[in-house]
N, C-alpha and C positions, 0 to 999 in steps of 0.2 A: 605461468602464474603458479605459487605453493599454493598449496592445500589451505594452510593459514591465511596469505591473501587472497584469496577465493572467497574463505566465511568472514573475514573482515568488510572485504568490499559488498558481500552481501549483506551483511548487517546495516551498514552504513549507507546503501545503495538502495536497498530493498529493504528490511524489516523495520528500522526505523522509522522512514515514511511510509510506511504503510499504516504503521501502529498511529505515527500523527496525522495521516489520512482520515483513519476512524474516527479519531478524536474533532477533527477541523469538521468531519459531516456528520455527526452529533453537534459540535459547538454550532454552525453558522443553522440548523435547524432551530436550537432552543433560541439561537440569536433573533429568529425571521418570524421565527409561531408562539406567539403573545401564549397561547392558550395548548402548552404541548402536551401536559402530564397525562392527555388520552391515553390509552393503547392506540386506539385507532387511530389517533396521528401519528404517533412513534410509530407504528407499522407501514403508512405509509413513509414518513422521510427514512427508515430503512428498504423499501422497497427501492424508491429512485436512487438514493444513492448507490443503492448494490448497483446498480447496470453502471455508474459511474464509475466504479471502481472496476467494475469490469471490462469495461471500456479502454480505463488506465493499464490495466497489464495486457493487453495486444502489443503495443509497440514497445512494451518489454522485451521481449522476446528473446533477441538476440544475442543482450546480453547476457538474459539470464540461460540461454545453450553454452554462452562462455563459464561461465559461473558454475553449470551443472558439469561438465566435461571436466574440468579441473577442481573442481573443488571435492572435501570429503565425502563421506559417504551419507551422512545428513544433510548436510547443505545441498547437497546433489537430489535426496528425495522432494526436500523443501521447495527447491529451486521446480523440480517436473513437475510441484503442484502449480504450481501459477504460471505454468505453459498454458493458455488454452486456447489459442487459433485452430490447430487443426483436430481440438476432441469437443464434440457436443455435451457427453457426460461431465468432462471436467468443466466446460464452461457454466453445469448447471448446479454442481457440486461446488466450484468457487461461488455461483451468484447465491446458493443455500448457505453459505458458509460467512461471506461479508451480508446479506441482511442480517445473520443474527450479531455477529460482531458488531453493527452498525447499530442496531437495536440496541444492545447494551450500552455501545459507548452514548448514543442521546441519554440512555436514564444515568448511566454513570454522570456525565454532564450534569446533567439538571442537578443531581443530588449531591453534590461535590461543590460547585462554585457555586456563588451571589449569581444573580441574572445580570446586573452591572457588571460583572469580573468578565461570564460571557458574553453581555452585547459589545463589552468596554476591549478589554482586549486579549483573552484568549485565543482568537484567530490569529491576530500577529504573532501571540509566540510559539503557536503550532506550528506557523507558516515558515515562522523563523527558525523552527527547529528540522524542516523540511529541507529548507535552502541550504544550510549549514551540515546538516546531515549527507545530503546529494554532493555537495564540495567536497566534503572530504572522501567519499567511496571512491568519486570521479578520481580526486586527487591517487589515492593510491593504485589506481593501475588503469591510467587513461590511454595508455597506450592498445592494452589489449581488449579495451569495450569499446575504439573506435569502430565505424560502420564501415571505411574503408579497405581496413587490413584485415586479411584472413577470410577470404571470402568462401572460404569452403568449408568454416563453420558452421554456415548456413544450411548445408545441404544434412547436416543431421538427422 
């Protein structure tokens, strides 16, 4: 895999949904809590989400060892940040990192759309933007993020 497909399929693969990750767990919060404009509830649905997300990039992993091995020299640091199975710092440094991300994107939310736009339908086109986004990364280079081949990028 080039250098270029490497930061493409990351972009498309990983930054993208990630970015409508934040945004889908800010929208389905203002969507679910009548009464969010707290702190103290923005704090929590940033708190549970964080583990959510962190949960989500474990069985990343592997592609993202293909992605960091091949690709440039950013993509590659990008990529080691959201490694975090086997470091406890990173995993506590990502979970510091998506609450505040998550934090923001709820008040972004709230302050941005009609509450109709996101009870009505923000979530489908976050979701849609996920789905679509994931197809095309897949698409260009599904050969070298399957689980099967190359099994010795594992042992990195």
């Amino acid at each position: 895999m080039s250098k270029r497909k490497a930061f493409w399929v990351f972009v498309f693969l990983f930054t993208i949904p990630y970015l409508a990750a934040l945004g889908l767990s800010g929208t389905l919060y203002n969507a679910l809590v009548r009464h969010v404009a707290s702190w103290g509830r923005t704090i929590a649905a940033a708190a549970t989400a964080a583990f959510g997300l962190l949960a989500i990039k474990i069985p990343l992993e592997r592609p993202l060892r293909i992605i960091r091995t091949n690709g440039g020299r950013l993509t590659s640091r990008v990529a080691n940040l959201f490694m975090v199975q086997n470091s406890l710092p990173k995993k506590g440094i990502n979970y510091v990192l998506d609450f505040c991300l998550v934090g923001v994107a709820t008040w972004v939310v709230r302050h941005t759309f009609t509450h109709d736009f996101v009870v009505g339908s923000l979530t489908g086109w976050l979701a849609t933007v996920i789905f679509l986004s994931v197809c095309i990364g897949v698409y260009l280079d599904f050969d070298d993020l399957t689980i099967d081949r190359d099994i010795d990028v594992e042992n990195d």
